[in-house]
DSSP file (Angstrom, degrees, kcal/mol; ACC not computed):
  #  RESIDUE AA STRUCTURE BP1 BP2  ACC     N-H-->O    O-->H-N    N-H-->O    O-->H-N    TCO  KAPPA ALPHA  PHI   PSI    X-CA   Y-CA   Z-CA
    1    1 A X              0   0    0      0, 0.0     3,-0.3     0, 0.0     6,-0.0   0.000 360.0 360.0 360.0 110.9  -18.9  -30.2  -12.0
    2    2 A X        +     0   0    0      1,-0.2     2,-0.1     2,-0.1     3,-0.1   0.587 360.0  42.3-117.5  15.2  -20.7  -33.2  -11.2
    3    3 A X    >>  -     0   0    0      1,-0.1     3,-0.8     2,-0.0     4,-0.6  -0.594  63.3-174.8-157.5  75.8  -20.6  -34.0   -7.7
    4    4 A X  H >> S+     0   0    0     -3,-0.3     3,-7.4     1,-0.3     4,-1.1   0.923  87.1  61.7 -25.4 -71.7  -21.1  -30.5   -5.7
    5    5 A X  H 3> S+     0   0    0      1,-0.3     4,-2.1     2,-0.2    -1,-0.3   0.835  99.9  50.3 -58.3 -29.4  -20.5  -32.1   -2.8
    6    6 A X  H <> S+     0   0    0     -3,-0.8     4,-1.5     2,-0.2    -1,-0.3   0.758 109.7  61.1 -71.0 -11.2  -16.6  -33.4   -3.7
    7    7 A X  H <X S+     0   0    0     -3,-7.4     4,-1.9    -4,-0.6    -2,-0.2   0.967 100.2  41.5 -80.7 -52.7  -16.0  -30.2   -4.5
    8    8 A X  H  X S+     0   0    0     -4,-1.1     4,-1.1     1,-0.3    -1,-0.2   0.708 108.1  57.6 -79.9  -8.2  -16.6  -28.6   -1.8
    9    9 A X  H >X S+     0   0    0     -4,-2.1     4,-2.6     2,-0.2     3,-1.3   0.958 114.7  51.3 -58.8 -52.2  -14.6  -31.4    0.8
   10   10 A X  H >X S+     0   0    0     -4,-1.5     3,-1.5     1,-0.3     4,-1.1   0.892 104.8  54.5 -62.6 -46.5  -11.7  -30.3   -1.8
   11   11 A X  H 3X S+     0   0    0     -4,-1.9     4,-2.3     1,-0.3    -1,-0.3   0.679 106.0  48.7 -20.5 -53.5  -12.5  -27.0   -1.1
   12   12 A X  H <X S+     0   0    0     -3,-1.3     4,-1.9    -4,-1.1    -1,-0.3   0.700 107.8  53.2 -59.4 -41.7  -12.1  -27.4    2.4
   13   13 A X  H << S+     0   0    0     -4,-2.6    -2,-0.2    -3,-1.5     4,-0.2   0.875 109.5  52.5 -81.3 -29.3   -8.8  -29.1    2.1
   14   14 A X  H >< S+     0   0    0     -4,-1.1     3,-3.7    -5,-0.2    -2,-0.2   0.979 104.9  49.8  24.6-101.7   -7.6  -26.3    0.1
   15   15 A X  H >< S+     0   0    0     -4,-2.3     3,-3.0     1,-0.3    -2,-0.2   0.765 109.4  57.2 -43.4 -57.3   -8.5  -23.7    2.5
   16   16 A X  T 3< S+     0   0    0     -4,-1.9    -1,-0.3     1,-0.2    -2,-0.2   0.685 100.5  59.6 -55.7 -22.8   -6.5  -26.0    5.3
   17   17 A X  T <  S+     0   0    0     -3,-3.7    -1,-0.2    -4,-0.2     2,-0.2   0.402  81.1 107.7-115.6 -11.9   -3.4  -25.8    3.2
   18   18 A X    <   -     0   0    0     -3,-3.0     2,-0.8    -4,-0.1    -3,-0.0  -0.458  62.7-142.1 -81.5 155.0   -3.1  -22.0    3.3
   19   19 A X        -     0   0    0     -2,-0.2    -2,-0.1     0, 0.0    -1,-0.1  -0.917  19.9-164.8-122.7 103.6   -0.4  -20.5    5.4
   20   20 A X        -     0   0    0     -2,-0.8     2,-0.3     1,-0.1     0, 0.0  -0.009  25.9-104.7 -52.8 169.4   -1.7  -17.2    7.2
   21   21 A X        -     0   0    0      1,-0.0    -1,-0.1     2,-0.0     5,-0.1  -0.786  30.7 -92.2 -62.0 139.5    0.6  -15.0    8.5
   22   22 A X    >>> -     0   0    0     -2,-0.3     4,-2.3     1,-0.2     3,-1.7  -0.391  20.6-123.1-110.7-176.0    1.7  -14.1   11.7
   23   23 A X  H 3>5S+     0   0    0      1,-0.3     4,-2.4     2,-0.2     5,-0.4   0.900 119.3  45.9 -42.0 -49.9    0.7  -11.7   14.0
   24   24 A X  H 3>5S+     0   0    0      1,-0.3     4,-0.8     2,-0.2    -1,-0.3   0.817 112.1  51.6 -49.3 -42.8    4.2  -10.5   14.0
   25   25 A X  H <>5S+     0   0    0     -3,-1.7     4,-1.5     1,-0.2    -1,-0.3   0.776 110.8  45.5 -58.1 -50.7    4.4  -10.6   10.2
   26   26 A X  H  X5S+     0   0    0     -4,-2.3     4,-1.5    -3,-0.3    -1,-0.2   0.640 109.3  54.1 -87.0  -3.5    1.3   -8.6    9.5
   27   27 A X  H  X<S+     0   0    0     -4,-2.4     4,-1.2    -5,-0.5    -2,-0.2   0.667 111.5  51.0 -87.9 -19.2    2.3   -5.8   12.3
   28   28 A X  H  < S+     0   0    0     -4,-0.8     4,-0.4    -5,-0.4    -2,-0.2   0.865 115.0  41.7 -77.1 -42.6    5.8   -5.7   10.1
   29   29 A X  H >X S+     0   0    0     -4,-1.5     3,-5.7     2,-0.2     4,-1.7   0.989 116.0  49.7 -72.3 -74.3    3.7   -5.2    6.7
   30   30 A X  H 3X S+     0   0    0     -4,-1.5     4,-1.7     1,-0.3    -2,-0.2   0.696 111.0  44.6 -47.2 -54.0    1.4   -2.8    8.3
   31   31 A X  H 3X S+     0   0    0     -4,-1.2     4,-1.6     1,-0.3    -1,-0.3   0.519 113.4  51.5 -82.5  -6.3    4.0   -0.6    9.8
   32   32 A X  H <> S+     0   0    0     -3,-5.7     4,-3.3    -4,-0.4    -1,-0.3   0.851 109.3  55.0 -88.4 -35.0    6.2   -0.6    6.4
   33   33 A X  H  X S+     0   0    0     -4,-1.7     4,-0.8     1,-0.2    -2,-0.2   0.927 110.1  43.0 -34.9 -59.0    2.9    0.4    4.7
   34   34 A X  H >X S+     0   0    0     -4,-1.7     3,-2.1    -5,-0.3     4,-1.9   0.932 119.2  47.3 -78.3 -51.2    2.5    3.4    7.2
   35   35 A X  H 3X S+     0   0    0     -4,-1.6     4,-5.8     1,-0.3    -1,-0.2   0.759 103.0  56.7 -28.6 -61.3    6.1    4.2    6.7
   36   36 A X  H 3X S+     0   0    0     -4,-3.3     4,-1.1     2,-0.2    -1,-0.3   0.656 110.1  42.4 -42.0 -42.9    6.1    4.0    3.5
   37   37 A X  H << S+     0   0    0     -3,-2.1     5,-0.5    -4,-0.8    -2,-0.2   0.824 113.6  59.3 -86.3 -33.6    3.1    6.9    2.9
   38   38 A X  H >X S+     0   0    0     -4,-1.9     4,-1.5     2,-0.2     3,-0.9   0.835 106.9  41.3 -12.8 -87.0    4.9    8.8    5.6
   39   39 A X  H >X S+     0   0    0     -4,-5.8     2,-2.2     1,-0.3     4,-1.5   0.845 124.3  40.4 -46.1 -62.8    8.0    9.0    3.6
   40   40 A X  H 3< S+     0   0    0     -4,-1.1    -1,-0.3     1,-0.3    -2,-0.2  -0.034 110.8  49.0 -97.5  41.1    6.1    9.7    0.6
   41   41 A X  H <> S+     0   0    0     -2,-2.2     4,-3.1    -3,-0.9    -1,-0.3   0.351 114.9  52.7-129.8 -59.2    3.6   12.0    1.7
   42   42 A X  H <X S+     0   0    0     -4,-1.5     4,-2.3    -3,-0.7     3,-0.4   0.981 109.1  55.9 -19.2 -96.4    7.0   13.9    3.4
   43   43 A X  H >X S+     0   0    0     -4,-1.5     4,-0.7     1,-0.2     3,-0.7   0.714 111.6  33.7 -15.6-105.5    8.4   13.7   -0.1
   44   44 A X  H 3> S+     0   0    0      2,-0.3     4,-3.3     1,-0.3    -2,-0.2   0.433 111.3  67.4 -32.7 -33.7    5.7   15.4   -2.1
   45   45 A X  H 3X S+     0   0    0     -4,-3.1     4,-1.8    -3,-0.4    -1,-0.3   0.982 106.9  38.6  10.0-103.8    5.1   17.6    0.7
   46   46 A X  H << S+     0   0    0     -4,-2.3    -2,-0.3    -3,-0.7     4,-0.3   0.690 114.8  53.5 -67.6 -10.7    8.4   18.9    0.1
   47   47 A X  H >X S+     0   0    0     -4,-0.7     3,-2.8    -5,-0.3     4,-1.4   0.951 106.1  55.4 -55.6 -59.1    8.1   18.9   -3.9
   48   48 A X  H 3X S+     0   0    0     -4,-3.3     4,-0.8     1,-0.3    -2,-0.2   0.591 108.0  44.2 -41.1 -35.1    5.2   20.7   -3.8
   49   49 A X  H 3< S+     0   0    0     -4,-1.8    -1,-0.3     2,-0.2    -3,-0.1   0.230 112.9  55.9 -79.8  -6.5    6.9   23.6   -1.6
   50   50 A X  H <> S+     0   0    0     -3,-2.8     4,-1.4    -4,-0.3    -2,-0.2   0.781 115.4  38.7-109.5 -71.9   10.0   23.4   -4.1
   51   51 A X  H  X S+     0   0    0     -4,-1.4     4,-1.0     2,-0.2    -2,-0.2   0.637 109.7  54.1 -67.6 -32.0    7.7   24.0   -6.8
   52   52 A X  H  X S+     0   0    0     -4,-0.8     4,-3.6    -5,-0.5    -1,-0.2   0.931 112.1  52.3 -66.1 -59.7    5.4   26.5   -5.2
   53   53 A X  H  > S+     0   0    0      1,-0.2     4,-1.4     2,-0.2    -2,-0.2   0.908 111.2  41.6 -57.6 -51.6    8.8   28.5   -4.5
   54   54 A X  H  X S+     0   0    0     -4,-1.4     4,-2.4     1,-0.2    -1,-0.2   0.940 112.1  59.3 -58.0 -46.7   10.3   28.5   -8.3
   55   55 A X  H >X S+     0   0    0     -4,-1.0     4,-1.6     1,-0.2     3,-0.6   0.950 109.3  43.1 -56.7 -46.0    6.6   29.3   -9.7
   56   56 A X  H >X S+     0   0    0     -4,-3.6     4,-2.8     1,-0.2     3,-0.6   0.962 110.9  51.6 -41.4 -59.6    6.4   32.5   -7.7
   57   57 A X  H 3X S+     0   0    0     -4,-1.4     4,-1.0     1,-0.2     5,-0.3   0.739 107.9  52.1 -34.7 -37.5    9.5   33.3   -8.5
   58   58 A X  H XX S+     0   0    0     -4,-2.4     3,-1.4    -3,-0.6     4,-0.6   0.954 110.7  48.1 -53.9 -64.2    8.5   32.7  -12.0
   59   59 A X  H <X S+     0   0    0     -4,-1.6     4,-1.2    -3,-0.6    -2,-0.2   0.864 104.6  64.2 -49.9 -63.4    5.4   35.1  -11.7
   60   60 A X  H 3< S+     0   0    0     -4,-2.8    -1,-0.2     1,-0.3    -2,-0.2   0.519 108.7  34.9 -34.5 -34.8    7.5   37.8  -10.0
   61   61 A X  H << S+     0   0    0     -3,-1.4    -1,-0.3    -4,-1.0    -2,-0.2   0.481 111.4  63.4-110.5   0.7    9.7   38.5  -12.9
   62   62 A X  H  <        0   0    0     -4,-0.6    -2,-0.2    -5,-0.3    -1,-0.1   0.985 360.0 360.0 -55.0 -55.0    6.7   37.9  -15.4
   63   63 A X     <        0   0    0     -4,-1.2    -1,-0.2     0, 0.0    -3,-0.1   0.153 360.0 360.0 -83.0 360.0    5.1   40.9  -13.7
C-alpha cells in the first residue's frame, strides 16, 4: 500500500455502495429470529417432557 490516503477515498466509496436494509426488512428478520427460538425452545420443551416420561417409566420397572 503506497498511498494511504487513496486507500482510504476507495474505502469510502466502498462503504457508499453498500445496501443496508430496511427498517421493515430488519423488523421481518428479527421477528423470524424470535419465532424461530420460540418454536424451538417449544420443541425441546416438549422432547424433554417426552423423555423425562419414558425414563421414569424406565426406572419404575427397573425397581
Amino acid at each position: 500500500m503506497k498511498n494511504p490516503i487513496k486507500f482510504i477515498q476507495e474505502v469510502k466509496q466502498e462503504a457508499f455502495k453498500v445496501s443496508w436494509p430496511t427498517y421493515k426488512e430488519t423488523l421481518q428478520g428479527a421477528l423470524m429470529v424470535f419465532l424461530m427460538a420460540l418454536v424451538m425452545s417449544l420443541f425441546f420443551l416438549l422432547l424433554d417432557q417426552i423423555l423425562k416420561y419414558f425414563l421414569e417409566i424406565l426406572l419404575q420397572m427397573s425397581i
